[in-house]
PQR file of N, CA, C, O and H, with PARSE charges and radii, in Angstrom:
ATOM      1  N   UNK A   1      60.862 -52.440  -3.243 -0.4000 1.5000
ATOM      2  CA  UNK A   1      60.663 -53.420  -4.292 -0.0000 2.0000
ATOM      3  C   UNK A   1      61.933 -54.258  -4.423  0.5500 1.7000
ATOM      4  O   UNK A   1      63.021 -53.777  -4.105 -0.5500 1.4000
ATOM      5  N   UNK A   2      61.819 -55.436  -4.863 -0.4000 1.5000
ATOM      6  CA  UNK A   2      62.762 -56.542  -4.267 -0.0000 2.0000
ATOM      7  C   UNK A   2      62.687 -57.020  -6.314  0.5500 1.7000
ATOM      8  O   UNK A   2      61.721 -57.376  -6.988 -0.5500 1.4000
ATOM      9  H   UNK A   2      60.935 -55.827  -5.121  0.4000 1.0000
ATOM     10  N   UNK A   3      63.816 -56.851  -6.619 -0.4000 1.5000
ATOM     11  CA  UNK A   3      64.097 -57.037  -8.021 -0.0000 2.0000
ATOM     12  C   UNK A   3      64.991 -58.572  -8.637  0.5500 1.7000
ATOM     13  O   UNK A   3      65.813 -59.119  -7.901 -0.5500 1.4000
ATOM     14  H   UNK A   3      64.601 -56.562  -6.071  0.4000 1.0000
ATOM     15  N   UNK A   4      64.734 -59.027  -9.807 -0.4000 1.5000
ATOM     16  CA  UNK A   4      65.098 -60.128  -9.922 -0.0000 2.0000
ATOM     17  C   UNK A   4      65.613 -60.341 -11.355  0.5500 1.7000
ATOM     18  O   UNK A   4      65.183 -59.690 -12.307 -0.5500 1.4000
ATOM     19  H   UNK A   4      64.067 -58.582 -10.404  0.4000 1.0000
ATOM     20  N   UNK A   5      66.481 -61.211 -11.447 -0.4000 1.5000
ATOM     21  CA  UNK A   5      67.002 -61.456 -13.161 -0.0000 2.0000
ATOM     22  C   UNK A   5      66.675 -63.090 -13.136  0.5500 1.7000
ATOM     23  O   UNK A   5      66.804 -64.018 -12.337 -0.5500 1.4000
ATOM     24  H   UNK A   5      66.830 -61.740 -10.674  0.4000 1.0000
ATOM     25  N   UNK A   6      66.199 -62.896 -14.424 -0.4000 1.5000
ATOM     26  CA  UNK A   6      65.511 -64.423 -14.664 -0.0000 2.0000
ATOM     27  C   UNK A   6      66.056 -64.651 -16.117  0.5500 1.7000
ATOM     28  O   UNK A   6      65.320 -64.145 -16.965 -0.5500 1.4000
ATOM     29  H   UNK A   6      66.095 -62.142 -15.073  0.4000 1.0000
ATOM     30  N   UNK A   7      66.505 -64.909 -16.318 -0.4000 1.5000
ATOM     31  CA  UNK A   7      67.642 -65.250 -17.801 -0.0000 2.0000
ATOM     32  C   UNK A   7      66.850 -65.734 -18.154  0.5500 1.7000
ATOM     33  O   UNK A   7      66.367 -64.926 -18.947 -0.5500 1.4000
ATOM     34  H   UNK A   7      67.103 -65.319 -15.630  0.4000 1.0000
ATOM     35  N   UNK A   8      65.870 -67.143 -18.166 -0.4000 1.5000
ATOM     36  CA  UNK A   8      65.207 -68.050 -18.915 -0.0000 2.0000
ATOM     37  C   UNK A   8      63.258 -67.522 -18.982  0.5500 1.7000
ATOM     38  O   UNK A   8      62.304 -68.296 -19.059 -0.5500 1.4000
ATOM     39  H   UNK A   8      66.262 -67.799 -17.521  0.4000 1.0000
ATOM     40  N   UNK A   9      63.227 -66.191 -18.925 -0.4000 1.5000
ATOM     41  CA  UNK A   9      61.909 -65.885 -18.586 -0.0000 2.0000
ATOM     42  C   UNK A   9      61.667 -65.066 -19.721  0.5500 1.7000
ATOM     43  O   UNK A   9      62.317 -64.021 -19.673 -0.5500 1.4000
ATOM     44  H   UNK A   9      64.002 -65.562 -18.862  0.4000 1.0000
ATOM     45  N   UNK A  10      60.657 -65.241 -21.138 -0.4000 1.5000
ATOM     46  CA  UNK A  10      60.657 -65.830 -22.407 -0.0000 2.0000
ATOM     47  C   UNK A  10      59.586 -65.059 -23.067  0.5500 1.7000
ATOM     48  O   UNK A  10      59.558 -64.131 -23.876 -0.5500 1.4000
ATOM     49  H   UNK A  10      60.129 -66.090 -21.178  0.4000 1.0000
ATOM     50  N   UNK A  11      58.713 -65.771 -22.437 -0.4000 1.5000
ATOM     51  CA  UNK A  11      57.465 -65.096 -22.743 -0.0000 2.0000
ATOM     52  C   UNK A  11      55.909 -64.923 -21.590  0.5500 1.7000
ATOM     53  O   UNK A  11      56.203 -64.686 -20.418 -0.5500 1.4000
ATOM     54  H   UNK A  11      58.736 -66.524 -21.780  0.4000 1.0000
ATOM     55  N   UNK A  12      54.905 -64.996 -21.800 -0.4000 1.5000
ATOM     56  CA  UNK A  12      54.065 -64.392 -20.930 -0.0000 2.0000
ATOM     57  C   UNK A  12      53.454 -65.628 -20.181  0.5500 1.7000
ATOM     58  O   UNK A  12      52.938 -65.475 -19.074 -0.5500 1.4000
ATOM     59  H   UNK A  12      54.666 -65.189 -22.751  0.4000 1.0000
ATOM     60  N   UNK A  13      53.537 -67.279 -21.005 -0.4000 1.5000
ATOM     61  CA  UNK A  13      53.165 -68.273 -19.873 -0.0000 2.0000
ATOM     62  C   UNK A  13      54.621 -68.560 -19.000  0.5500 1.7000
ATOM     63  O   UNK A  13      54.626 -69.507 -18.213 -0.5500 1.4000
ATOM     64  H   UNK A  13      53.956 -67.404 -21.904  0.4000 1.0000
ATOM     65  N   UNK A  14      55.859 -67.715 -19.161 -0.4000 1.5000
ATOM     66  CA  UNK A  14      56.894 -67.714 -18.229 -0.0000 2.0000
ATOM     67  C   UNK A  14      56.180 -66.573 -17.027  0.5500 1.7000
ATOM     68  O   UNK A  14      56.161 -66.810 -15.820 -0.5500 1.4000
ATOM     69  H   UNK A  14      55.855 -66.945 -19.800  0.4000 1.0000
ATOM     70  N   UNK A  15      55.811 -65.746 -17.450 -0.4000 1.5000
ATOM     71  CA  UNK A  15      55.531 -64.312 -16.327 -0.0000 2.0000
ATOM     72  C   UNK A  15      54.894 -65.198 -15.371  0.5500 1.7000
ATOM     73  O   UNK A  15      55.284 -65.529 -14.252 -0.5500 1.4000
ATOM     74  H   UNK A  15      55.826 -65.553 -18.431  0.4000 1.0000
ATOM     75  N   UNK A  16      53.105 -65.755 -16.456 -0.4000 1.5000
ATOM     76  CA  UNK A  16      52.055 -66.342 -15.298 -0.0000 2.0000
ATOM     77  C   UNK A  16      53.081 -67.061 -14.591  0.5500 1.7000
ATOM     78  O   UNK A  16      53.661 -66.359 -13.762 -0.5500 1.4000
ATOM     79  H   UNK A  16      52.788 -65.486 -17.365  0.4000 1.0000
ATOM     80  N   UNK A  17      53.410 -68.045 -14.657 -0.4000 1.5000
ATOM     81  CA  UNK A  17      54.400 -69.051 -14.248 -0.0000 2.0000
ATOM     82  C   UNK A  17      54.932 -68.263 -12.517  0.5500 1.7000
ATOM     83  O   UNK A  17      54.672 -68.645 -11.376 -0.5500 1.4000
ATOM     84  H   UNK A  17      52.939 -68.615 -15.330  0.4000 1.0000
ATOM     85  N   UNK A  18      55.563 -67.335 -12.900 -0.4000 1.5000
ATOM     86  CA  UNK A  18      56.403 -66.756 -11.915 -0.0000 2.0000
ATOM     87  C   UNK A  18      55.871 -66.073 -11.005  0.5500 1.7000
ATOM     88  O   UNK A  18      56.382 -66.105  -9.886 -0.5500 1.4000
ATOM     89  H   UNK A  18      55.775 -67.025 -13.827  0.4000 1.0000
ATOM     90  N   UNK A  19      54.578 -65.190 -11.278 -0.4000 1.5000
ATOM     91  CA  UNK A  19      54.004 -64.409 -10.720 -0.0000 2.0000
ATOM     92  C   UNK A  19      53.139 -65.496  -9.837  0.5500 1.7000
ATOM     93  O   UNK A  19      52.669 -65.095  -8.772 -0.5500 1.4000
ATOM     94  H   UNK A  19      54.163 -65.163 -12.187  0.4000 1.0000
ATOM     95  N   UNK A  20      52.893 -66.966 -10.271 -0.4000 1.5000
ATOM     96  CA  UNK A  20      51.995 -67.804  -9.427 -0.0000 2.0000
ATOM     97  C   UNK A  20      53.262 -68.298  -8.029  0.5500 1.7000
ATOM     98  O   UNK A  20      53.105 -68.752  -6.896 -0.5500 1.4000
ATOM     99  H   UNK A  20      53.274 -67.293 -11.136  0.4000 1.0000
ATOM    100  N   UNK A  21      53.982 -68.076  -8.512 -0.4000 1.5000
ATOM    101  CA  UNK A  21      55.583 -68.732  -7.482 -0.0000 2.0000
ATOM    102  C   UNK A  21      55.409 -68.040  -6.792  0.5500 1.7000
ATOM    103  O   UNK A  21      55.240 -68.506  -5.665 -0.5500 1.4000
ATOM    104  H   UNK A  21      54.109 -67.708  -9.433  0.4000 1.0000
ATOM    105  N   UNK A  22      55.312 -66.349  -6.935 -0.4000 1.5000
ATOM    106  CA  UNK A  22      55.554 -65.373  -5.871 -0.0000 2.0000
ATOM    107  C   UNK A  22      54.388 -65.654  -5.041  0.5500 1.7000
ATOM    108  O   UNK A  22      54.328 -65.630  -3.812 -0.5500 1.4000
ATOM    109  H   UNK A  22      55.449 -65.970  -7.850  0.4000 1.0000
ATOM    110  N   UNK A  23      53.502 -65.914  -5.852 -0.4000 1.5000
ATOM    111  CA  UNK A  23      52.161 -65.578  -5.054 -0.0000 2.0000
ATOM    112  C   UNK A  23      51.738 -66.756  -4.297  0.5500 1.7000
ATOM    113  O   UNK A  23      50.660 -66.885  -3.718 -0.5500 1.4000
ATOM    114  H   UNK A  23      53.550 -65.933  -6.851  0.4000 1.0000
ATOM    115  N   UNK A  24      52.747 -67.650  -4.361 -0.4000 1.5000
ATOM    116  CA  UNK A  24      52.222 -68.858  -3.801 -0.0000 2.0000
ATOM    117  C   UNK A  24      52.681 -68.679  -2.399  0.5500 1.7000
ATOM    118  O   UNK A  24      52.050 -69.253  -1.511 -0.5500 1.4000
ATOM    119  H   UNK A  24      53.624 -67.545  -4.831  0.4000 1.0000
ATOM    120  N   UNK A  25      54.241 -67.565  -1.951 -0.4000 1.5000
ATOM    121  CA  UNK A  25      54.765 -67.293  -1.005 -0.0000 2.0000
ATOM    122  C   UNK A  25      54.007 -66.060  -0.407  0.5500 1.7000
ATOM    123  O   UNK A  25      54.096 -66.096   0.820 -0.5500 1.4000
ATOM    124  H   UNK A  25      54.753 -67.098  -2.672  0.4000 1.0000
ATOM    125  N   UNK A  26      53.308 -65.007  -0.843 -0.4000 1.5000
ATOM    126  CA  UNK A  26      52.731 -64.005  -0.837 -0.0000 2.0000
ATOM    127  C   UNK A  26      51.596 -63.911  -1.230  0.5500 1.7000
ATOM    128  O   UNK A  26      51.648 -63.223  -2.250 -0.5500 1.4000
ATOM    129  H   UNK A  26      53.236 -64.978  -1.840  0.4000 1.0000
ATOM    130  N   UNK A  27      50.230 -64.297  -0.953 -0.4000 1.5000
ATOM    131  CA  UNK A  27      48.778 -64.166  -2.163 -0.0000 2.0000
ATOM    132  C   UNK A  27      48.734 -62.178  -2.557  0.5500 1.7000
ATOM    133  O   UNK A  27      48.318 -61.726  -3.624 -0.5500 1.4000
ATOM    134  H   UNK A  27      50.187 -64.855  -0.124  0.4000 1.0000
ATOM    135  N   UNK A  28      49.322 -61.239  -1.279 -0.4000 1.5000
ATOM    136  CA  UNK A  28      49.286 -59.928  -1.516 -0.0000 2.0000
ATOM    137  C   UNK A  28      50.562 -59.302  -2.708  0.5500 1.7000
ATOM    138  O   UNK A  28      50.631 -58.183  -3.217 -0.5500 1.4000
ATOM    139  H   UNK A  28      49.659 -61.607  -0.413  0.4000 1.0000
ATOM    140  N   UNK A  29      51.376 -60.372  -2.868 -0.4000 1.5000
ATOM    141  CA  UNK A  29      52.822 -59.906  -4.024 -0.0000 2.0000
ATOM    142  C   UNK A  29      51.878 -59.551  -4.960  0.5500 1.7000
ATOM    143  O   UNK A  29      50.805 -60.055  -5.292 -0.5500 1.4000
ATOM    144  H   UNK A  29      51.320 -61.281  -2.456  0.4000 1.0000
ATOM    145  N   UNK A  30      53.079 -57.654  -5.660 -0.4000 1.5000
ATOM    146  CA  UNK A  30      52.785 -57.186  -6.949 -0.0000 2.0000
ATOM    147  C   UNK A  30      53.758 -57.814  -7.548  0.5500 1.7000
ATOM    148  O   UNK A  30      54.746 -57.920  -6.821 -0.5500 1.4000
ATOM    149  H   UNK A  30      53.951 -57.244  -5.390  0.4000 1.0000
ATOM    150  N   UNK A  31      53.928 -58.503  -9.108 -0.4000 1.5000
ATOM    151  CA  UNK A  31      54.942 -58.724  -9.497 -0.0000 2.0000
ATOM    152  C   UNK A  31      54.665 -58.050 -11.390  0.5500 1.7000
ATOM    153  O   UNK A  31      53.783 -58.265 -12.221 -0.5500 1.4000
ATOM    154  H   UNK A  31      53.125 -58.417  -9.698  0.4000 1.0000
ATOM    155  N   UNK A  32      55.736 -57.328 -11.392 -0.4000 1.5000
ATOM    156  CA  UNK A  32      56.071 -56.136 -12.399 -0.0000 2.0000
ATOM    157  C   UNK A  32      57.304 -56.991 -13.494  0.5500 1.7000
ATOM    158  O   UNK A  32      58.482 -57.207 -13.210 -0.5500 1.4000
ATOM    159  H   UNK A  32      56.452 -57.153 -10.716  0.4000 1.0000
ATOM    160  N   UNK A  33      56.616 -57.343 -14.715 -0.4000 1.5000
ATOM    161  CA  UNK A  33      57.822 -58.145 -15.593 -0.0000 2.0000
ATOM    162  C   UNK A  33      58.118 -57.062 -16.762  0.5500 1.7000
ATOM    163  O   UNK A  33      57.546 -56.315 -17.555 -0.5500 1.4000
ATOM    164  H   UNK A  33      55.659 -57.168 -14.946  0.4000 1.0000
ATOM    165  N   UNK A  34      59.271 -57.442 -16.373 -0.4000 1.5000
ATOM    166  CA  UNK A  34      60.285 -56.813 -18.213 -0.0000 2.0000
ATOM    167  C   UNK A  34      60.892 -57.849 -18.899  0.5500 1.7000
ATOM    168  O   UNK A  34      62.067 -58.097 -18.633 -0.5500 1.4000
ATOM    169  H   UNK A  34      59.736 -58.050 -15.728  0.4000 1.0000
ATOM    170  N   UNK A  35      60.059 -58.777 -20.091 -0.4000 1.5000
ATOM    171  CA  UNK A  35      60.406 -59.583 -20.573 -0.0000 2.0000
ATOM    172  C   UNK A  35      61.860 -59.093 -21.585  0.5500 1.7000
ATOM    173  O   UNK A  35      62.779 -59.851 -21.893 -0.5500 1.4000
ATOM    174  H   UNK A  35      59.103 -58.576 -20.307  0.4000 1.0000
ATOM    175  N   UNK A  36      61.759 -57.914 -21.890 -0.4000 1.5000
ATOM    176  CA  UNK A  36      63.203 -57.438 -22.550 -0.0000 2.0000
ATOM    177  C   UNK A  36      64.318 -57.205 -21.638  0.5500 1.7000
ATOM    178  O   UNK A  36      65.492 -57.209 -22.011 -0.5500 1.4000
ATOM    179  H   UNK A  36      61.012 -57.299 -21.639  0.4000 1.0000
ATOM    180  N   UNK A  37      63.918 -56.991 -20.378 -0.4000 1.5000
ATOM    181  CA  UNK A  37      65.151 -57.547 -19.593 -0.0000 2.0000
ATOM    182  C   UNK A  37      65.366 -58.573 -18.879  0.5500 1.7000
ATOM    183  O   UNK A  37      66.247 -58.382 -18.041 -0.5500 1.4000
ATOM    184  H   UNK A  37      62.965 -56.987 -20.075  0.4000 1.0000
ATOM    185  N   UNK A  38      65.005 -59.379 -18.875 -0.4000 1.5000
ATOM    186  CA  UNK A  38      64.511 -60.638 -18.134 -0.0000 2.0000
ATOM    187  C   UNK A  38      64.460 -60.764 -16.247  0.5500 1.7000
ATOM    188  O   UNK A  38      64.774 -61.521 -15.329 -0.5500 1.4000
ATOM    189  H   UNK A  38      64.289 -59.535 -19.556  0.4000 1.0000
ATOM    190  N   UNK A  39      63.974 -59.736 -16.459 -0.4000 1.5000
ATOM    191  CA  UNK A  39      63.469 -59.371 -14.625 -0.0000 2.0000
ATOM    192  C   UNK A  39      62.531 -59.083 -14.199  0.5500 1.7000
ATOM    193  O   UNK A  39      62.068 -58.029 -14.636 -0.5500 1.4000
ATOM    194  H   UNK A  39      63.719 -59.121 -17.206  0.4000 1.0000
ATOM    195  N   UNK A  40      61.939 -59.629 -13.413 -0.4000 1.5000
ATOM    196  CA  UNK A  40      61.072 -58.585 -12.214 -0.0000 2.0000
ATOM    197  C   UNK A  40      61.061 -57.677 -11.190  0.5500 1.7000
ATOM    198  O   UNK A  40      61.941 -57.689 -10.329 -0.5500 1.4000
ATOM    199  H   UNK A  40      62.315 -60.485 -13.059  0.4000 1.0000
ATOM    200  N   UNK A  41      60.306 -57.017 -11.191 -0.4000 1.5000
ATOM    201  CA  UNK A  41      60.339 -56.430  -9.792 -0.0000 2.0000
ATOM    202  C   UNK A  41      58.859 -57.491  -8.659  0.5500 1.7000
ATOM    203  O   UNK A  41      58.029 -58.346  -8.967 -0.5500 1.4000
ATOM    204  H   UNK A  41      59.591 -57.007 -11.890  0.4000 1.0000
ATOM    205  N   UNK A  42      59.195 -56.855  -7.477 -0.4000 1.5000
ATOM    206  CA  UNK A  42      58.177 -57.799  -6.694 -0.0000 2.0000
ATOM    207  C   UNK A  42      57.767 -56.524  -5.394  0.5500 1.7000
ATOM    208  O   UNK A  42      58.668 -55.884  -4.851 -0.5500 1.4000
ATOM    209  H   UNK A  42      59.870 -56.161  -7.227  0.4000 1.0000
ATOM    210  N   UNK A  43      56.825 -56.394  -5.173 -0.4000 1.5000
ATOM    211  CA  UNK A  43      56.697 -55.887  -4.047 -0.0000 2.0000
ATOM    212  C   UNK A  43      55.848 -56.661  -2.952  0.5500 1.7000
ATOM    213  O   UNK A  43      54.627 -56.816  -2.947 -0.5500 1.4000
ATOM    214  H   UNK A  43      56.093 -56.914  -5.614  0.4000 1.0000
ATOM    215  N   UNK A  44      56.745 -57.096  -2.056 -0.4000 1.5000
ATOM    216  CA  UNK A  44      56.105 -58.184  -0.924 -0.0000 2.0000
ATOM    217  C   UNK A  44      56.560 -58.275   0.253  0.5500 1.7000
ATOM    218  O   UNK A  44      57.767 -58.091   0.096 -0.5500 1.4000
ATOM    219  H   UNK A  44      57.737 -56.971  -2.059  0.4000 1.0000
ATOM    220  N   UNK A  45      56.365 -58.449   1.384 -0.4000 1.5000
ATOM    221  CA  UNK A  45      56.623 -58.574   2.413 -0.0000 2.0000
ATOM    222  C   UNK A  45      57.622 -59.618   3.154  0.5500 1.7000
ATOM    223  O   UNK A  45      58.240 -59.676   4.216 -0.5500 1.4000
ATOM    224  H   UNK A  45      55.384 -58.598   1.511  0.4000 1.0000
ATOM    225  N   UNK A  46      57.376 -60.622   1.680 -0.4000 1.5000
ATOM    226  CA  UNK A  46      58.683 -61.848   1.732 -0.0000 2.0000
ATOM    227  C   UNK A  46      59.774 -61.749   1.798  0.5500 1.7000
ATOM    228  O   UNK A  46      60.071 -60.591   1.508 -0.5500 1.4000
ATOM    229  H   UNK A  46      56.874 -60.575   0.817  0.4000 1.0000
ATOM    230  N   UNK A  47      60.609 -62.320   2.025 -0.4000 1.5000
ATOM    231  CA  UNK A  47      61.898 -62.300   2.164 -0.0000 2.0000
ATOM    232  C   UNK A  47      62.537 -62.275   0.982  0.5500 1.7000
ATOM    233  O   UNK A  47      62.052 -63.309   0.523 -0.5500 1.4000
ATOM    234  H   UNK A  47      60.368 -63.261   2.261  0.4000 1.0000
ATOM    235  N   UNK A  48      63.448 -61.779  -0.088 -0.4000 1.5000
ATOM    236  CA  UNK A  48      63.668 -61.967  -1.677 -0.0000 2.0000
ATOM    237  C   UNK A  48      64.678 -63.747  -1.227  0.5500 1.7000
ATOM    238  O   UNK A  48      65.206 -64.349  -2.162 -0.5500 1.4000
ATOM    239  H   UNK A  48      63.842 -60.938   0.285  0.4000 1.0000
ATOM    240  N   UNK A  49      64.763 -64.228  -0.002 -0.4000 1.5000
ATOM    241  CA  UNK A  49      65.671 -65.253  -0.322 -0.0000 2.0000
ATOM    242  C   UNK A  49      64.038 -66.395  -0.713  0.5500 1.7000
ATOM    243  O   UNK A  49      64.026 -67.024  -1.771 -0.5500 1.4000
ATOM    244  H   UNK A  49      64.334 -63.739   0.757  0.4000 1.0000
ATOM    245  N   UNK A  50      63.033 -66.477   0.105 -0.4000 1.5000
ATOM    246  CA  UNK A  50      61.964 -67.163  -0.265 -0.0000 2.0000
ATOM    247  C   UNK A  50      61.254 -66.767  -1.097  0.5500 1.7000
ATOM    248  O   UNK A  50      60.312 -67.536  -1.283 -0.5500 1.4000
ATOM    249  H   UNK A  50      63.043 -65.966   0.964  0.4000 1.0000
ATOM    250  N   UNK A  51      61.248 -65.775  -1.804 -0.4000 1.5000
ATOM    251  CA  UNK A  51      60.967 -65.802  -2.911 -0.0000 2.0000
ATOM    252  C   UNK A  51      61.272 -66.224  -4.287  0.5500 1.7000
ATOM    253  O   UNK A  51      60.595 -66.711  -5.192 -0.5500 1.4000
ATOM    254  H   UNK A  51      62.014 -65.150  -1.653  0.4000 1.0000
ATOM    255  N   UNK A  52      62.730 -65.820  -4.133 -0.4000 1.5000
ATOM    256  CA  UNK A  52      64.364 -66.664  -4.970 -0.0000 2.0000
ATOM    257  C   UNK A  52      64.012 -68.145  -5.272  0.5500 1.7000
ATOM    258  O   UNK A  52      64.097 -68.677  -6.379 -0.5500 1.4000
ATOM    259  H   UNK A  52      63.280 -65.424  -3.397  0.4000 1.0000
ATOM    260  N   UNK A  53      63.618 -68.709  -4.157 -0.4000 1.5000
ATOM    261  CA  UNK A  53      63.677 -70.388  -3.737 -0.0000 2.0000
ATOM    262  C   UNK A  53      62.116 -70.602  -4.584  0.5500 1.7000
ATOM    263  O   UNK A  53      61.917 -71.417  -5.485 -0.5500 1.4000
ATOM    264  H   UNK A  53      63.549 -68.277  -3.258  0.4000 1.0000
ATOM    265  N   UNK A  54      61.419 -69.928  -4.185 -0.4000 1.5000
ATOM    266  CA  UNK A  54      59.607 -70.514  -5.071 -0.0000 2.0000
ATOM    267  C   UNK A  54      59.819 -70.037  -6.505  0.5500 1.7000
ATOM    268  O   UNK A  54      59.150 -70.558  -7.397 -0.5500 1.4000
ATOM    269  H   UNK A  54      61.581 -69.266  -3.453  0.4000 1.0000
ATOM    270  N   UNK A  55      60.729 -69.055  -6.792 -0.4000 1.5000
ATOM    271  CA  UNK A  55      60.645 -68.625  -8.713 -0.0000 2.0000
ATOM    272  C   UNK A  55      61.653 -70.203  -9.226  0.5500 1.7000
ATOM    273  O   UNK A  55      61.324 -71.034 -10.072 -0.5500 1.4000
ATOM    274  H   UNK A  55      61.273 -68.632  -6.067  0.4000 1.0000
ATOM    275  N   UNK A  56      62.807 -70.182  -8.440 -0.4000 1.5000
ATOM    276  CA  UNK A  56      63.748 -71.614  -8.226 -0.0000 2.0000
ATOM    277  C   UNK A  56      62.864 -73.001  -8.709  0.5500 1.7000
ATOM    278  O   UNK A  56      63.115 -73.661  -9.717 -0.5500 1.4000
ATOM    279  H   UNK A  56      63.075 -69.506  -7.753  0.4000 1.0000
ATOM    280  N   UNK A  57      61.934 -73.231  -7.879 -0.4000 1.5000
ATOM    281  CA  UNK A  57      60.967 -74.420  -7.615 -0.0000 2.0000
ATOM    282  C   UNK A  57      60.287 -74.674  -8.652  0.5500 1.7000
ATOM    283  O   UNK A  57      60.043 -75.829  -9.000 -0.5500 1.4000
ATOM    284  H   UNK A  57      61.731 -72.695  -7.059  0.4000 1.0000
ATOM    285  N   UNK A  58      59.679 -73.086  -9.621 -0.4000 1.5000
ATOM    286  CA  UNK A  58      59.025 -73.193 -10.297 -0.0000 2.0000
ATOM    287  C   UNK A  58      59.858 -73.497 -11.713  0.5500 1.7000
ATOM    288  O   UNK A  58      59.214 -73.519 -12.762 -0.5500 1.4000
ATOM    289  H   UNK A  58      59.877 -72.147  -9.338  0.4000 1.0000
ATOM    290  N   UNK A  59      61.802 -73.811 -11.733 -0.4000 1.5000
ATOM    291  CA  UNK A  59      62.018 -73.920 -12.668 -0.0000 2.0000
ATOM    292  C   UNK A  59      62.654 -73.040 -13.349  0.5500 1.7000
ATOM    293  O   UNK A  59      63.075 -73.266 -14.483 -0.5500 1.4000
ATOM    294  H   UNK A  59      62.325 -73.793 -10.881  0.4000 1.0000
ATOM    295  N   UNK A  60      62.819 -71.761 -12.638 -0.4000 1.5000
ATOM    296  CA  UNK A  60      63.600 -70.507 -13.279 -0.0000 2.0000
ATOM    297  C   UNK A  60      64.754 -70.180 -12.446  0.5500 1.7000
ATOM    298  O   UNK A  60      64.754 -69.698 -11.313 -0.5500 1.4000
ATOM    299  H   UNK A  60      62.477 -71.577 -11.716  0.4000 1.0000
ATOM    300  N   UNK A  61      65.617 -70.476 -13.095 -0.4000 1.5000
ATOM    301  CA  UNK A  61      66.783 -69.880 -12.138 -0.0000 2.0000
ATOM    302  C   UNK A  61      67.061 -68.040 -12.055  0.5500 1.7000
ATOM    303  O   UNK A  61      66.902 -67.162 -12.903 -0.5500 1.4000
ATOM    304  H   UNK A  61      65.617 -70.867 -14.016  0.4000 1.0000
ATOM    305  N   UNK A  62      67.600 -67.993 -10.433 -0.4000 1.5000
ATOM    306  CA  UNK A  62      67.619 -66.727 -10.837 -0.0000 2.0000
ATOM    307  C   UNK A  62      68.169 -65.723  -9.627  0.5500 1.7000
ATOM    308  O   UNK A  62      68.358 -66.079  -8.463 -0.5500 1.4000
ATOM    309  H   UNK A  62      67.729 -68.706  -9.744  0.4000 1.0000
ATOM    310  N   UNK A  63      68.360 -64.535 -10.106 -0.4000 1.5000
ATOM    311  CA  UNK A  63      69.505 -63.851  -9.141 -0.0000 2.0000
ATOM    312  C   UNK A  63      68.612 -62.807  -8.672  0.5500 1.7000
ATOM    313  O   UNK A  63      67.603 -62.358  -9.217 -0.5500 1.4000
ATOM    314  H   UNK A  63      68.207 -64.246 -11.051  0.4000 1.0000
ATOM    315  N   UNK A  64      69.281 -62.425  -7.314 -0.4000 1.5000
ATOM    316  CA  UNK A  64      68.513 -61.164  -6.845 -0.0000 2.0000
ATOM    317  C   UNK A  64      69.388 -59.943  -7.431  0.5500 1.7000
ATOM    318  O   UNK A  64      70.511 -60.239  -7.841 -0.5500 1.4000
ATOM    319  H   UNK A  64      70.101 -62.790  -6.871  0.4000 1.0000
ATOM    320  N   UNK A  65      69.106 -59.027  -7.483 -0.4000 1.5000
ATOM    321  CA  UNK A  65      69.534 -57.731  -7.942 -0.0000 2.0000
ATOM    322  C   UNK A  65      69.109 -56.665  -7.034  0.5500 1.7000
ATOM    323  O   UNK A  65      67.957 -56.596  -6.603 -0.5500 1.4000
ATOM    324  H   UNK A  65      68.194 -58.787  -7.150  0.4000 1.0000
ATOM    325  N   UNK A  66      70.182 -55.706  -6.698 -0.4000 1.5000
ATOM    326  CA  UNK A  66      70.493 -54.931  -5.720 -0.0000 2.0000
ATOM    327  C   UNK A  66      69.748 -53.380  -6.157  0.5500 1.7000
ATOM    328  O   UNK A  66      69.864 -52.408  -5.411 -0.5500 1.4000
ATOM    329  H   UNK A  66      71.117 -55.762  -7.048  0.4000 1.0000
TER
END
């Protein structure tokens, strides 16, 4: 699972939002939100740098986490 910090990710039309980014790179991505921590997890076959770049696109900045 390929994990993410999204500082600006708020509430639940932020999740849809993000989870459509992943899935736009992946239609098979799980994406797992903790709006109290402002991260996801992702489980996908993608690369976390193209994934990074489509959550990016969609407007959310954001870091990968190790």
């Amino acid at each position: 699972m390929q994990h993410f910090d999204i500082p600006d990710m708020t509430c639940g039309h932020c999740v849809m939002t993000i989870t459509q980014a992943v899935q736009s790179v992946d239609a098979a991505a799980q994406v797992q939100a903790d709006l109290a921590t402002h991260s996801i997890g992702v489980t996908s076959t993608a690369s976390a740098a193209s994934l990074s770049a489509a959550i990016a696109a969609a407007g959310y900045a954001n870091t990968t986490r190790a």
